[in-house]
N, C-alpha and C positions, 0 to 999 in steps of 0.2 A: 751821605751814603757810606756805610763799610761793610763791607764782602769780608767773612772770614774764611781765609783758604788752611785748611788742611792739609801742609804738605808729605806725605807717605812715599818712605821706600818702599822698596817689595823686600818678602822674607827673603830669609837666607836659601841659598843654591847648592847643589852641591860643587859646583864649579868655584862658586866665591870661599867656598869652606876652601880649596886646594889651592887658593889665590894664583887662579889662570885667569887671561884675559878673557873676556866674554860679555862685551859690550853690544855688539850685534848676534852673537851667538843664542839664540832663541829657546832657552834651559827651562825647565820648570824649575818650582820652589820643589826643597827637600823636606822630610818630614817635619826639619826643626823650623823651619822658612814655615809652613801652614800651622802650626802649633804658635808662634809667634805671630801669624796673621790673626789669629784665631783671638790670641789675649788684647790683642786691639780693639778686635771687633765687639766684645765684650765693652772694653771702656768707652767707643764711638757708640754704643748702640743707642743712647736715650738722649744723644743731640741731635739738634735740628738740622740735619742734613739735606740739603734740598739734591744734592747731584754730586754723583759718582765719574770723575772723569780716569782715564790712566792712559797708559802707552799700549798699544796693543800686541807688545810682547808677550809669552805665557805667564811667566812669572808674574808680571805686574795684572796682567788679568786676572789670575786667579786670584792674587792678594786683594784686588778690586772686590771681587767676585763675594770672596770669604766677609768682606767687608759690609759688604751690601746687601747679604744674602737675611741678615736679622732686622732688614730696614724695609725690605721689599724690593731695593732701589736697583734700577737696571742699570749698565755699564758704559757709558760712551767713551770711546776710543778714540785716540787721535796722535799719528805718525809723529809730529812733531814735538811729542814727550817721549820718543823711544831716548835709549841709551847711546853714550858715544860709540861711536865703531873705531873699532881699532885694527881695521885691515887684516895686513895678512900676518899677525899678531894672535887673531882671534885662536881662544884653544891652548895659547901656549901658558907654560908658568915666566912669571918674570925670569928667574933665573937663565930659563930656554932663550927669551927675547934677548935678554944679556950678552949670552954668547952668540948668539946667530944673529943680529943685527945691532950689534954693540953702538955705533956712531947715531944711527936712526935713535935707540933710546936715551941715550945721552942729552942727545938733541930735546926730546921730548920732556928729560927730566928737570932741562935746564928753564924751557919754556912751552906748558903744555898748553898753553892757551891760543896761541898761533900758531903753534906747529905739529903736523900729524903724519905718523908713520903712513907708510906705503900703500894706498886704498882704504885708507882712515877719515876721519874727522878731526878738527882741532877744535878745540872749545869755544874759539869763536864760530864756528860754523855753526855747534850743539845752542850755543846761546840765542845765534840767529833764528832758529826754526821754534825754540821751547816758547820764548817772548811773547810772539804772536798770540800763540796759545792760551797763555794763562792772561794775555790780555784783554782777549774774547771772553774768555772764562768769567774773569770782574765784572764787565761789562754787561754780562748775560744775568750777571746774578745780582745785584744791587740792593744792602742789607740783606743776603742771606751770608749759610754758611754752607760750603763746599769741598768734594774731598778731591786730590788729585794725587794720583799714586803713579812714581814714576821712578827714576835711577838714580846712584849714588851722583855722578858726576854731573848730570841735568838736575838735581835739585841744585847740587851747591851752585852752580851757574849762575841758575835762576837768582836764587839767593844770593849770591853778587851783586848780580845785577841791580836786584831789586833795595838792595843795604847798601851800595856807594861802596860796595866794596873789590878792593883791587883784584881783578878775576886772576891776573897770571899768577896770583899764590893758592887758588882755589884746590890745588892739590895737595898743598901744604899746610893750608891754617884752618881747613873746616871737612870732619868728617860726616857719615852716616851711617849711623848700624843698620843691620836689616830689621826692615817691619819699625823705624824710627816715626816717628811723630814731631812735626814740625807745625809751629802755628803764626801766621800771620796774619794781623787787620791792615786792610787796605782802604784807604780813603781814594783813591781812584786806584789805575792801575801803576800810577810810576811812585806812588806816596804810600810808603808800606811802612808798619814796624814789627817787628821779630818780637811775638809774648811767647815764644815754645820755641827749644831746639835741642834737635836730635833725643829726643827723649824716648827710655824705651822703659820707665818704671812699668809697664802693663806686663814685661818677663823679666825682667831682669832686678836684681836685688842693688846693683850698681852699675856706674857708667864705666861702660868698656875705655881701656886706655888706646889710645890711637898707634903706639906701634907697632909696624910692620901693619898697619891699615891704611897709611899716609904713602907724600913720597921720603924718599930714601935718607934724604939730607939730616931728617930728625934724628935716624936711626945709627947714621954711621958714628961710628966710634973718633 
């Protein structure tokens, strides 16, 4: 058996364009977020896609949607691929977080993987709920291939998880553009390997550079 999953961000936002926080914040895609769902959908259209899963956020439905709309393919939705929440954060620019909860993000920037600001998530929790999901997901599809369109910080999670990889750097050593294309074969669901990542040749002429898209530590001087 190998399941090919499709792993899919959603386009761009105009919240992600202002880099404000906005992990439970329920935003649609921006003009350039559907135009880059759009050049996806074009490249995905003449594979064998059995099933369209995503988070039932709008963003990520619509990028679903955009996806599946030249497949015929309808949409299944499931909570547990939503995005991290970042409490009472949501809405603001990091800068704002900075100064108004200085100690909380420190804390966060030092280790975001168990640690979550005030009515948040910490990535252990995000990893906790995604897992399940895309374990069903293998399970359910066996030899096919499948798309799952979801968040910056629950893809990389997953993709931790699934690569033996150290999750408390997942902010630091593994990005996602909007509208990326990720590809994994899975011979069950705990035995993956990574043939695609973060790929966006369908818009883009090159690979975006990660700074000031990461955390901070890369950036500072």
């Amino acid at each position: 058996m190998t399941t090919r999953l499709l792993l899919v961000r959603h386009g761009a936002t105009v919240l992600s364009a202002e880099d404000r926080f906005a992990g439970a914040t329920d935003v649609e895609l921006s003009d350039e977020g559907r135009t880059q769902a759009q050049a996806l959908a074009e490249r995905l259209e003449e594979l064998p896609i059995a099933a369209i899963y995503a988070s039932p956020m709008k963003r990520t439905v619509e990028t679903a949607t955009i996806l599946g709309t030249p497949m015929n393919k309808a949409i299944s939705t499931d909570p547990g691929l939503r995005e991290i929440s970042h409490g009472r954060w949501e809405g603001l620019t990091r800068k704002e977080v900075e100064a108004r909860f200085a100690d909380e993000y420190g804390a966060w920037e030092e280790d975001p993987f168990t640690f979550a600001p005030e009515g948040g998530e910490s990535g252990l929790s995000v990893m906790a709920r995604a897992l399940p999901v895309i374990r069903a997901i293998v399970l359910r599809h066996p030899d096919e291939t499948v798309a799952v369109v979801s968040h910056k910080a629950t893809i990389r999670l997953v993709l931790s998880s699934l690569l033996g990889i150290d999750a408390r750097g997942y902010r630091d050593r593994l990005d996602q553009a909007p509208a990326c294309l990720n590809i994994l074969d899975l011979k069950d669901p705990v035995r993956a390997r990574l043939m695609l990542y973060n790929d966006t040749s369908h818009y883009a002429q090159h690979t975006r550079r990660a700074e000031g898209h990461l955390s901070k530590w890369w950036d500072a001087k």
